[in-house]
N, C-alpha and C positions, 0 to 999 in steps of 0.2 A: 550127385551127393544129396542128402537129403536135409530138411529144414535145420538151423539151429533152434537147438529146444533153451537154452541157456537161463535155466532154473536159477544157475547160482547169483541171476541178476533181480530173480525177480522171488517166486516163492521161497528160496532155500537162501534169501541173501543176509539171513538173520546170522548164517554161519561165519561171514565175514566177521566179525567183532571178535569172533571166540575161535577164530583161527590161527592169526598170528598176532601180536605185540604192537600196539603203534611206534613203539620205540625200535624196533626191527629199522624202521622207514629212519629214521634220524639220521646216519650218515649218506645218503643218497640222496637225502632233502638238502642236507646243508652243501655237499658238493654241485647239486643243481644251481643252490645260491652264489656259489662261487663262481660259478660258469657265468650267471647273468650277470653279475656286477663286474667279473672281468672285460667282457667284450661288450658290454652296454656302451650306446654313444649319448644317453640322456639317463638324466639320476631317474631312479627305480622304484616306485614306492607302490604300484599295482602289479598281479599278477593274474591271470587265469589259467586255472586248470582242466585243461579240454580230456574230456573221460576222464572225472574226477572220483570215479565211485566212493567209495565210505569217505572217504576224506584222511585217508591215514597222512598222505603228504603234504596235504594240508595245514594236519594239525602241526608239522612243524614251519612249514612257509610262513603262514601267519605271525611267525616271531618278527618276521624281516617284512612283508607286504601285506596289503591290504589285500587278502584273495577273495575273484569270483571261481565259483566252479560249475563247471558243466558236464551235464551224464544224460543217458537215454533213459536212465530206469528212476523211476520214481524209487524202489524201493531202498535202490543204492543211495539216492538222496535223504532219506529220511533219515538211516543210517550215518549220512553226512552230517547233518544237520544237531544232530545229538552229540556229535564227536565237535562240530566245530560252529557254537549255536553264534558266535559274534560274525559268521563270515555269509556271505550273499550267495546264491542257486539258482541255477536256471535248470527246468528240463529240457533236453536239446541233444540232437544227436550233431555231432561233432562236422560231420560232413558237409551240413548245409544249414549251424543259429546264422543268424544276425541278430546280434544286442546293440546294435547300431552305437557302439562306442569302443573304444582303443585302451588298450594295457599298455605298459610299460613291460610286462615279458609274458610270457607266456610258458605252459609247461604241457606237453602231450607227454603221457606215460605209458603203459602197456595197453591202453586201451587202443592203442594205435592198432594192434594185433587185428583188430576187429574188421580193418578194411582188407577187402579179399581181391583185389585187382588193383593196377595200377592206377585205375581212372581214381577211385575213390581215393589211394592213396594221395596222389595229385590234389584231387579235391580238398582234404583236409589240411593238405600244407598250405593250400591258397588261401581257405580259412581264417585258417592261424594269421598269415598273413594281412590279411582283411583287417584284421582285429589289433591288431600290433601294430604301437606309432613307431614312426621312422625313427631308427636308431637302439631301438629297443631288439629284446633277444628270444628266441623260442629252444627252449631244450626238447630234442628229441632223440627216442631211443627205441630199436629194435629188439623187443624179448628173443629171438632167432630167427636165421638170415639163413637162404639156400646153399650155401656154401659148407654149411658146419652141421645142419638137419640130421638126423639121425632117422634112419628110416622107419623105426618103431621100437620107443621107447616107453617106460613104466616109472610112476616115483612113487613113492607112499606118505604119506605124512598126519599128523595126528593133531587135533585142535589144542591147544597149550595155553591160549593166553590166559591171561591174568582173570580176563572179563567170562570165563567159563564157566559154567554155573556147576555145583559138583557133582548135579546128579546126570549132567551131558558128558557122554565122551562121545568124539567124531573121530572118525579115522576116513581120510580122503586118499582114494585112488586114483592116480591121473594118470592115462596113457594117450601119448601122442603117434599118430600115424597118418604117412602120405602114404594114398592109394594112388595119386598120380605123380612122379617128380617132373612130368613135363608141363603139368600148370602152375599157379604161383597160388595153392590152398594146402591145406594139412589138415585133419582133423582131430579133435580131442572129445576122449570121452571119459567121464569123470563118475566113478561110483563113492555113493557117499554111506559108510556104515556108522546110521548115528544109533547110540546106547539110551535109553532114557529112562533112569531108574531100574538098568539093567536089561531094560527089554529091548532085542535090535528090532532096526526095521534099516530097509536097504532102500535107495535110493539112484538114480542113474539121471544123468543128463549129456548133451551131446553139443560142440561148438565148433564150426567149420572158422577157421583161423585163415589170414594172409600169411605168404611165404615169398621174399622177393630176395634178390642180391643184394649184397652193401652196393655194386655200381646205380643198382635203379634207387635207393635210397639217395643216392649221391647225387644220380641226375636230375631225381624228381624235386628236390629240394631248390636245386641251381633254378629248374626250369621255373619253379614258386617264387623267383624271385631272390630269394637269399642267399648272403655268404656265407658259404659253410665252414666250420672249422670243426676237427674230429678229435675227442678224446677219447682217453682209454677209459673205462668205466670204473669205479670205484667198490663194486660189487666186484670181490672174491669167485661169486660162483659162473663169472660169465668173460669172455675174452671181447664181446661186441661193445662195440663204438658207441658213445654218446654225440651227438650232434648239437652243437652251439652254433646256431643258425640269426645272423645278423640282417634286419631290414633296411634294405638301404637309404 
């Protein structure tokens, strides 16, 4: 396979803000809060969010917790930091910080996507774990899982939000494709047609994704340590599991 180039984190990450709505993120933020204060064993008033890019779920956690967040890209941070200037950043790839202190919950979201084997998988939930006082809760959630994959798919989608300036239009291409179904990667490659005062100019970038079963999500969770409990997601467009995952 070859490198990920993954632009949209770093040069092209201005396009997040003027893509979607932070208010899109509002009911998946508040059902994440429901999950931790349901299975929480100690009252709750920290959170981190590990791969926290712009801070869209952020900007609504911060109603209920005091959130830190954590990203690899600087540029997604800065983008965070704009969106949610009262709350605390580290740069840190998810795999291996130590901020040598403990949350009361924790939140991995699609950045999870990012680990391409099990080990790393593993890795991140020991992490998580690392980082989480006992009793406390980590939500996790798989954007897609080898059992439901589609072998080469297309969506199209158009930048909309509020924050769009009017002389930008974007229109984003994403096509996903495994070239192998016997490892656990997919690839995604994403064309970006942005307008600018009318003028196109075209853009491309490329991101090698993890691909696993719900059982290795299942296992790797137990083996990190945690109890797991599985719901059904609150997002419309997707039938996979959320995970409320208990420290013991």
């Amino acid at each position: 396979m070859k490198n990920n180039i993954n632009r949209l984190y770093n040069d092209l990450a201005w396009l997040w803000p003027i893509w979607e709505d932070v208010e899109e993120y509002r009911r998946e933020s508040e059902y994440f809060t429901e999950l931790i204060k349901r299975y929480s064993k100690i009252e709750v008033n920290s959170l981190s969010d590990m791969g926290c890019g712009i801070g869209k779920f952020i900007y609504h956690l911060k109603q209920n917790f005091v959130v830190t967040g954590i990203d690899i890209s600087q540029d997604m941070l800065s983008n965070a930091k704009k969106l949610n200037p009262e709350c605390t950043f580290h740069q840190a790839d998810m795999r291996d910080f130590n901020l040598k202190q403990q949350f009361d919950s924790v939140l991995i979201n699609d950045s999870i996507t990012y680990t391409t084997n099990q080990k790393e998988l593993l890795t991140t939930f020991q992490n998580a774990y690392k980082h989480l006082k006992a009793g406390g809760v980590m939500v996790a959630f798989p954007d897609f899982c080898r059992e439901s994959f589609p072998y080469n798919s297309t969506e199209v989608s158009i930048a909309r939000a509020s924050l769009k300036p009017d002389n930008i239009d974007v229109t984003f291409v994403e096509n996903r494709f495994d070239p192998n179904p016997e490892d656990e990667c997919f690839e995604t490659t994403l064309i970006y047609l942005i307008r600018e005062d009318g003028k196109l100019r075209v853009e491309h970038d490329f991101h090698i994704l993890g691909l696993f079963t719900l059982d290795v999500w299942r296992k790797l969770l137990s083996e990190a340590g945690f109890k797991v409990n599985e719901h059904k997601s609150c997002n419309k467009t997707t039938d996979l599991p959320v995970f409320a995952c208990v420290k013991a």
